[in-house]
C-alpha positions as a Python dict, from the first residue, in 0.01 Angstrom:
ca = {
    (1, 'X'): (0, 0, 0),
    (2, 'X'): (253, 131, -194),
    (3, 'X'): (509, -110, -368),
    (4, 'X'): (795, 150, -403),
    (5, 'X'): (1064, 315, -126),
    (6, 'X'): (944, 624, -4),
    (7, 'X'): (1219, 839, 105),
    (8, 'X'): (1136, 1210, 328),
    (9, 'X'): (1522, 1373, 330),
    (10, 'X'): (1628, 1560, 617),
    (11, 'X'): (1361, 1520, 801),
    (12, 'X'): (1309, 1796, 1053),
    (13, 'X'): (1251, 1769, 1446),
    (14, 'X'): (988, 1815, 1434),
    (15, 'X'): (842, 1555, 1205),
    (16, 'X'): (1073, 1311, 1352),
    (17, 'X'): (861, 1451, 1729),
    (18, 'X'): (568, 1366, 1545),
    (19, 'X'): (618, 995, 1436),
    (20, 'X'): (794, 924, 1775),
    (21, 'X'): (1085, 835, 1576),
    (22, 'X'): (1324, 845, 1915),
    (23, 'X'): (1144, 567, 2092),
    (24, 'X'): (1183, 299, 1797),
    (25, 'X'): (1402, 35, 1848),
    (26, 'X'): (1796, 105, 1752),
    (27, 'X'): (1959, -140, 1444),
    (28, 'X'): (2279, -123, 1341),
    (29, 'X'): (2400, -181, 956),
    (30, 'X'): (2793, -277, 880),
    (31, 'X'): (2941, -248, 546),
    (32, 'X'): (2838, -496, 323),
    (33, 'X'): (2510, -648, 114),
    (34, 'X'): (2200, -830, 243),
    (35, 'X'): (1894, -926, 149),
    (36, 'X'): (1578, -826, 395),
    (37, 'X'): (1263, -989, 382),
    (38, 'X'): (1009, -772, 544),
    (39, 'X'): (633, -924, 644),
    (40, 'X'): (504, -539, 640),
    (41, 'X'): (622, -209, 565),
    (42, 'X'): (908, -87, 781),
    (43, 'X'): (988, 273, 859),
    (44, 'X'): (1334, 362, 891),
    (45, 'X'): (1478, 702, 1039),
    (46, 'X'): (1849, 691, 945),
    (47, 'X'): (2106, 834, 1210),
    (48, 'X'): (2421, 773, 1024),
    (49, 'X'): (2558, 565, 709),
    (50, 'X'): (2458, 551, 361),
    (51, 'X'): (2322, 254, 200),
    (52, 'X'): (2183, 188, -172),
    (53, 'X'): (1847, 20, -136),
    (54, 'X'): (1684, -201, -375),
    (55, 'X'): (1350, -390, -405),
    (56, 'X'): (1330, -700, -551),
    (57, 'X'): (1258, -615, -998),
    (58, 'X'): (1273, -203, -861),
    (59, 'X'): (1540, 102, -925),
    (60, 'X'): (1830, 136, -655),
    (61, 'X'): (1762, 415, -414),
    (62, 'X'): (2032, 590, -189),
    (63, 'X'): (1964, 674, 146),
    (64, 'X'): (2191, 857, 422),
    (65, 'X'): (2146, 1047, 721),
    (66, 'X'): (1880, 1237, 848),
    (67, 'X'): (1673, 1017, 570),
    (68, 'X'): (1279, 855, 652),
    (69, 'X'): (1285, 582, 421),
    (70, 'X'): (1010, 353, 388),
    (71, 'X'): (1049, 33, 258),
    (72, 'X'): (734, -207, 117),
    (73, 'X'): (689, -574, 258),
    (74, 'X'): (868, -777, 59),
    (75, 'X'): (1231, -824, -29),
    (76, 'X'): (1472, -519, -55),
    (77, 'X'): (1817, -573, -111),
    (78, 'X'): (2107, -343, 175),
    (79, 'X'): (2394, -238, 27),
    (80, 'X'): (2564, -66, 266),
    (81, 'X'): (2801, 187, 173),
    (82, 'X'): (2935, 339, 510),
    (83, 'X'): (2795, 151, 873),
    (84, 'X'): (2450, 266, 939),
    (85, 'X'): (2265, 326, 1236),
    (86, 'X'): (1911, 349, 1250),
    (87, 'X'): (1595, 362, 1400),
    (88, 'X'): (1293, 133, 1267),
    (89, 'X'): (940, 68, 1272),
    (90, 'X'): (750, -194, 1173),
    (91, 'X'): (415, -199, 1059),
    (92, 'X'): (384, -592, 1145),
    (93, 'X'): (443, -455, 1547),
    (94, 'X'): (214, -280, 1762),
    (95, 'X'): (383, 26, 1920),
    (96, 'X'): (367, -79, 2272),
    (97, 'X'): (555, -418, 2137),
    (98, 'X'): (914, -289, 2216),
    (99, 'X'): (842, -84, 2507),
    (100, 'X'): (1095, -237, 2835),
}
């Protein structure tokens, strides 16, 4: 498992077809900073926004729209620079978890 933020910019449809990126579950970011704790890698397709992501002892990373980030379990610090909307994955959730 990697222990960095992997970023894919501008993803195109379709790669974002072929991860199914339109049937994760929706979060919205506000301006502001937070602190995430994740159990297992999370995959994040970002809709709108810009935010400067940062692991816990690793290098900032900025991330906008159109972005695939992927962010290691553990703790990465949100600072979000304009309100974000994404969609995320979990790799802690099955895929049929959040289907209604």
């Amino acid at each position: 498992m990697s222990s960095a933020i992997i970023v894919e910019r501008s993803i195109t449809p379709a790669r974002r077809a072929e991860l199914g990126v339109d049937g994760w579950p929706l979060w919205k970011d506000r301006v502001g900073s937070r602190t995430l704790t994740l159990d297992a890698a999370e995959n994040n397709y970002l809709l709108a926004g810009e935010a400067v992501l940062t692991l816990e002892g690793g290098e900032p990373v900025t991330v906008g729209k159109g972005d695939l980030v992927i962010i290691p379990a553990g703790s990465c610090r949100w600072e979000v620079k304009a309100d974000v909307r994404r969609h995320y994955r979990s790799d802690a959730l099955s895929p049929a978890c959040c289907i209604i």
